[in-house]
C-alpha positions in Angstrom: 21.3 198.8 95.4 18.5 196.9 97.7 18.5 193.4 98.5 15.3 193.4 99.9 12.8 190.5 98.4 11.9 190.4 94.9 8.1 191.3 94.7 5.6 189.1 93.9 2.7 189.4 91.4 -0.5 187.2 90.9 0.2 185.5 87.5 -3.0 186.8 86.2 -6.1 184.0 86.2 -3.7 181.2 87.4 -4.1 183.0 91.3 -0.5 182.3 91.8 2.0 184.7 92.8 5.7 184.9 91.2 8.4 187.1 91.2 8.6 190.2 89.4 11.5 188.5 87.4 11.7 185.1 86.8 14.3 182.9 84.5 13.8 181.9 81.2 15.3 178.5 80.6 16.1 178.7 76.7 19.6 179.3 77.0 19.7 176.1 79.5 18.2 173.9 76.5 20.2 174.8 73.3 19.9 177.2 70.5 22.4 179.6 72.8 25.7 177.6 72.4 26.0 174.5 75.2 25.5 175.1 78.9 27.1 172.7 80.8 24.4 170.5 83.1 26.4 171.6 86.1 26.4 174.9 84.8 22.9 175.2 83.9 21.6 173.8 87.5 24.0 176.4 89.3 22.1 179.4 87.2 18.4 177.5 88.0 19.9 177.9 91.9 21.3 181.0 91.7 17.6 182.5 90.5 16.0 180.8 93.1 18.5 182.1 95.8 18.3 185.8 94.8 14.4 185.8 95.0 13.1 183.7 91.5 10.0 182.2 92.1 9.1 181.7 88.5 10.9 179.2 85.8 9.8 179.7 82.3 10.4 176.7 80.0 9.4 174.6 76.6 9.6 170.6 75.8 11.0 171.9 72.5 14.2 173.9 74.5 17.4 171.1 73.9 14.2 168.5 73.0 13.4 168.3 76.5 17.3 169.2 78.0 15.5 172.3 79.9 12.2 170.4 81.3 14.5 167.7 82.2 17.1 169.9 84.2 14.4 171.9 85.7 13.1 168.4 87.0 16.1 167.6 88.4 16.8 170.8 90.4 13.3 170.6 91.9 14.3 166.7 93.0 17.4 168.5 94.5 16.0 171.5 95.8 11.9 170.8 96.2 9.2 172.9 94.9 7.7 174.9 97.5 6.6 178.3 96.4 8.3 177.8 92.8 6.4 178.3 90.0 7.6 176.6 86.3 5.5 177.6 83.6 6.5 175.0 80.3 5.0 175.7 76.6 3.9 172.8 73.9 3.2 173.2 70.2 6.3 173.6 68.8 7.1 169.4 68.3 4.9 169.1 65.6 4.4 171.1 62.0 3.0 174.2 62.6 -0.7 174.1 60.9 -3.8 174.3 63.0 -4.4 170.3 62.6 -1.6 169.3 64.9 -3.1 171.3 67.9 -5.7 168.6 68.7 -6.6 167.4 72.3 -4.4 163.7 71.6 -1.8 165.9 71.1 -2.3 168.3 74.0 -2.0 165.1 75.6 1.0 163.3 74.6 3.2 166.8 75.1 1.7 167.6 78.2 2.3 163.9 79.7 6.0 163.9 78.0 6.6 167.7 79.9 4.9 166.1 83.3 7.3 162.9 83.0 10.4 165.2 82.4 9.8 167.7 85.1 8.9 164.9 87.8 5.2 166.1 88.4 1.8 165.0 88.4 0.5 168.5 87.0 1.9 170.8 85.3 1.5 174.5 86.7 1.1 176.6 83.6 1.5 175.0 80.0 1.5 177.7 77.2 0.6 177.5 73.8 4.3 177.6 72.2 3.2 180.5 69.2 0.9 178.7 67.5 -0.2 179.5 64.0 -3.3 182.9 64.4 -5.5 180.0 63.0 -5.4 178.3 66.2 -5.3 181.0 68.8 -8.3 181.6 67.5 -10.4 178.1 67.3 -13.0 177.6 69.7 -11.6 174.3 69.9 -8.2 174.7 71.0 -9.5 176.5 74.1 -11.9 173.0 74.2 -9.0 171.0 74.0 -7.1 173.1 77.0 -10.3 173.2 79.5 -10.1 169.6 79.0 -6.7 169.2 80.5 -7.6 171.2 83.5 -10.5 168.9 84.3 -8.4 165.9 83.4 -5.5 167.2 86.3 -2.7 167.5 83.6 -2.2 171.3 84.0 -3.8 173.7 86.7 -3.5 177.1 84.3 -2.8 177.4 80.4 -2.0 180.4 78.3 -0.2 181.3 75.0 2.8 182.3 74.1 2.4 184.7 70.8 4.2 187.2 68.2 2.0 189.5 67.7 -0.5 192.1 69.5 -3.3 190.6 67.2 -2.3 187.1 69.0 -2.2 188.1 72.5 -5.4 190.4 72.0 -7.5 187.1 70.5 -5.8 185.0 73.2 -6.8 187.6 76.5 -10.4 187.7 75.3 -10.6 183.6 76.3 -12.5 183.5 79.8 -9.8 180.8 80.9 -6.5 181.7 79.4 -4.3 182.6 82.7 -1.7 184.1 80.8 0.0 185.3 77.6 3.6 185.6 76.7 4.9 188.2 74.6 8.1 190.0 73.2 8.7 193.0 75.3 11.9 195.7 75.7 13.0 198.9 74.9 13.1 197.8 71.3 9.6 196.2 71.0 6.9 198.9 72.5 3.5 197.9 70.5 2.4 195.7 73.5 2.5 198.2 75.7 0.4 200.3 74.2 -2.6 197.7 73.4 -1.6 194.5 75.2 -1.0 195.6 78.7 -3.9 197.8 79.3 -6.2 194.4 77.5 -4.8 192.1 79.9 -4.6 194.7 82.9 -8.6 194.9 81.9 -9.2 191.4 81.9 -6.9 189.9 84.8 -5.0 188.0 82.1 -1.3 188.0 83.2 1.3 188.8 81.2 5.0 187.2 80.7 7.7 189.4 79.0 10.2 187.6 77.2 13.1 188.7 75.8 13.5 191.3 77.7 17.7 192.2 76.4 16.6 191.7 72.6 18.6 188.7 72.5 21.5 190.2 74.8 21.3 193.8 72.8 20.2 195.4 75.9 23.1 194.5 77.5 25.4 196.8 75.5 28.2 194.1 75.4 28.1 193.6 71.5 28.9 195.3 68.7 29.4 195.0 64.7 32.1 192.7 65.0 30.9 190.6 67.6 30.2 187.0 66.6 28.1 184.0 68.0 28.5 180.0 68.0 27.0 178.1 64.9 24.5 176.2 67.0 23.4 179.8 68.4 20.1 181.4 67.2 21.9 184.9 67.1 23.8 183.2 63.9 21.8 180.8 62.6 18.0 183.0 62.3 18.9 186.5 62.0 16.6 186.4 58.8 14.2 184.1 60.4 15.5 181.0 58.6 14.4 178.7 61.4 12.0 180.2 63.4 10.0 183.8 63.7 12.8 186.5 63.2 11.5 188.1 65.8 12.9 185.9 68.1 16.3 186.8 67.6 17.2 190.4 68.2 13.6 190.9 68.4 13.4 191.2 64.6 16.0 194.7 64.6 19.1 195.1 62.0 21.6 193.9 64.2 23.8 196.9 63.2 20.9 199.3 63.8 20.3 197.4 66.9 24.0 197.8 68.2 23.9 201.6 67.1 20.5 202.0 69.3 21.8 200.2 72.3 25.2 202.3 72.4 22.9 205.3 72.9 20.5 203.2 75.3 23.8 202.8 77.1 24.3 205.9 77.7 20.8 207.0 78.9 21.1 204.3 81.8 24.5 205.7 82.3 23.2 209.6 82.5 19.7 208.8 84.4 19.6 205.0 85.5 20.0 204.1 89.0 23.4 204.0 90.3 25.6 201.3 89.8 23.4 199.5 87.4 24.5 197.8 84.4 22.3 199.1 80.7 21.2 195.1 81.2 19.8 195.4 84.4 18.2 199.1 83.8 16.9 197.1 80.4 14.9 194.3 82.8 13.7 196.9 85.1 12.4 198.8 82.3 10.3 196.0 81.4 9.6 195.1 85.2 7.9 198.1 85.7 5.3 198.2 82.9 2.5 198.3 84.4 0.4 195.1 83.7 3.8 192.7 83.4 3.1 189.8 85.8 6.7 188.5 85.8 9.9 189.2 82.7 12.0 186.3 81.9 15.3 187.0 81.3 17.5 183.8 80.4 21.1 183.3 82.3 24.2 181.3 81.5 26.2 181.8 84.7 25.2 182.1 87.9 26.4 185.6 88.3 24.1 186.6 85.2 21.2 185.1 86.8 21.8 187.1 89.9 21.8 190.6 88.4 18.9 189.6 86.7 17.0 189.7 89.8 18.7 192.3 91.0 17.0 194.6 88.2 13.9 193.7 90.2 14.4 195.6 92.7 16.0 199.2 91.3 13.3 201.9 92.1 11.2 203.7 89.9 13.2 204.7 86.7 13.3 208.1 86.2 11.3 210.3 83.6 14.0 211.2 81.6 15.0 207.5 80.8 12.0 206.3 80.0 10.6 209.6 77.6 14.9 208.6 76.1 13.6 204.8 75.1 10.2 206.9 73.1 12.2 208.6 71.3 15.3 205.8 70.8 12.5 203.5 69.5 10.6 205.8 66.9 14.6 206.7 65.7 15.3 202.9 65.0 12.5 200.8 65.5 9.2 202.1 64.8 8.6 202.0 61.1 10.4 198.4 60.6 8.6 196.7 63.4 5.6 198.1 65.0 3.2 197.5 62.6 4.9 193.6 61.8 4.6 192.1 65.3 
């Protein structure tokens, strides 16, 4: 496979260009068992090595153990050309009344203080209740923090189509974030062409289906307590759809055995299911940058390695159509 540069993509209204993948930091915060510090600043460099120029993060990932690492490698390593992108919303109860400018303020100088800098690139809405992506004031509240010089760009992170769709029709919203893999198609379908349209970028997260993807589980597989993958597979902390993107975990193992196999018969050669997975995702058309999360270095490497694998071939992706309206379609297209 090539080891030629990851390609870069302007991040939609923010003007900035990233990598095709980036790293999603989630795993370096909690909720995925504990990653080391030594550990998780090794996978932030390992990224950046292979080609990374884009960090996705949240204050609420280890209550600020991800901003604060982040900050940390950029002391270490500097800044230049990187890219971190952070999300706010989620430190407070989820009702329209805590999304208020004071607020916007206090997360956004507690994010600056833990990443070591003056402004923030990109802060995201962290899935805020419909109610809010949809306020006139909320997008008040964010112009304000650009003219104030806490944040150069904002978007939102959402759940659902409707989200993202209210979200890309806001003149100054740079970005959204939204579920998006072989398991999760809806937002390809009406998101992308929408933001394509507008020059709204996009961020696809969870890219694996919360590992899935990677065809390393199965029905007897088992995660740590303090992992999301055991603790909201009903949604009993968060959206559902979160965690194995909202799939029967035994339907979802059945589907990726067979998603296996199609990257085995017409993937690229030598690349893992996980890798064909991200590139899957990669080359949407419309996806600014995907953000798969990493717990080792190694991880984080193949990651950007999916970046570069050429065009996948017909075959594969007509496969994922027809793997998705086997398994998925009727339990989660119309929900998210």
């Amino acid at each position: 496979m090539s080891t030629a540069p990851l390609e870069q993509r302007t991040l939609g209204r923010s003007g900035r260009h990233v990598s095709l993948v980036g790293l999603g930091t989630w795993q370096l915060g909690g909720n995925w068992g504990q990653v080391p510090e030594e550990d998780a600043l090794a996978v932030l460099a390992a990224a950046v090595d292979a080609g990374g120029t884009f960090v996705d993060t949240a204050d609420v990932y280890g209550d600020g153990r991800s901003e604060q690492l982040i900050g940390r490698f950029l002391r270490q390593r500097g800044g230049d050309g990187l890219t971190v992108a952070t999300k706010m919303g989620r430190r407070a109860p989820q009702q329209p009344e805590s999304y208020t400018l004071e607020n916007f303020r206090a997360w956004t100088d507690r994010s600056r203080r833990n990443l070591g800098v003056d402004t923030l690139d990109l802060v995201q809405l962290h899935c805020p209740p419909t109610a809010t992506v949809t306020d006139d004031a909320t997008y008040d509240a964010l112009d304000a923090l650009v003219d104030e010089g806490a944040v150069a760009a904002y978007g939102v992170s959402v759940e659902t189509v409707e989200q993202a769709l209210a979200a890309i029709a806001r003149p100054h919203v740079a970005t959204v974030q939204i579920i998006l893999n072989a398991f999760r198609l809806r937002p390809v379908q009406e998101v992308l062409p929408a933001a394509r349209e507008a020059g709204v970028g996009v961020i696809a997260r969870v890219p694996l289906a919360s590992g899935l993807l990677s065809g390393r589980y199965d029905e007897s597989t088992t995660f740590s307590d303090d992992d999301h993958r055991t603790f909201n597979r009903h949604g009993e902390a968060f959206d559902v759809g979160e965690t194995f993107s909202g799939v029967d975990y035994t339907t979802g193992v059945e589907a990726a055995r067979k998603f296996s196999a199609m990257a085995a018969q017409w993937g690229p050669e030598g690349a893992t299911p996980a890798q064909v997975a991200v590139a899957w995702v990669a080359q949407q058309p419309g996806v600014s940058t995907v953000i798969p999360g990493a717990r080792d270095p190694e991880q984080a490497r193949r990651n950007a390695t999916a970046g570069r694998l050429p065009a996948l071939a017909p075959e594969l992706l007509d496969g994922v159509e027809r793997l998705y309206d086997a398994y998925f379609r009727q339990a989660v297209h119309g929900r998210w």
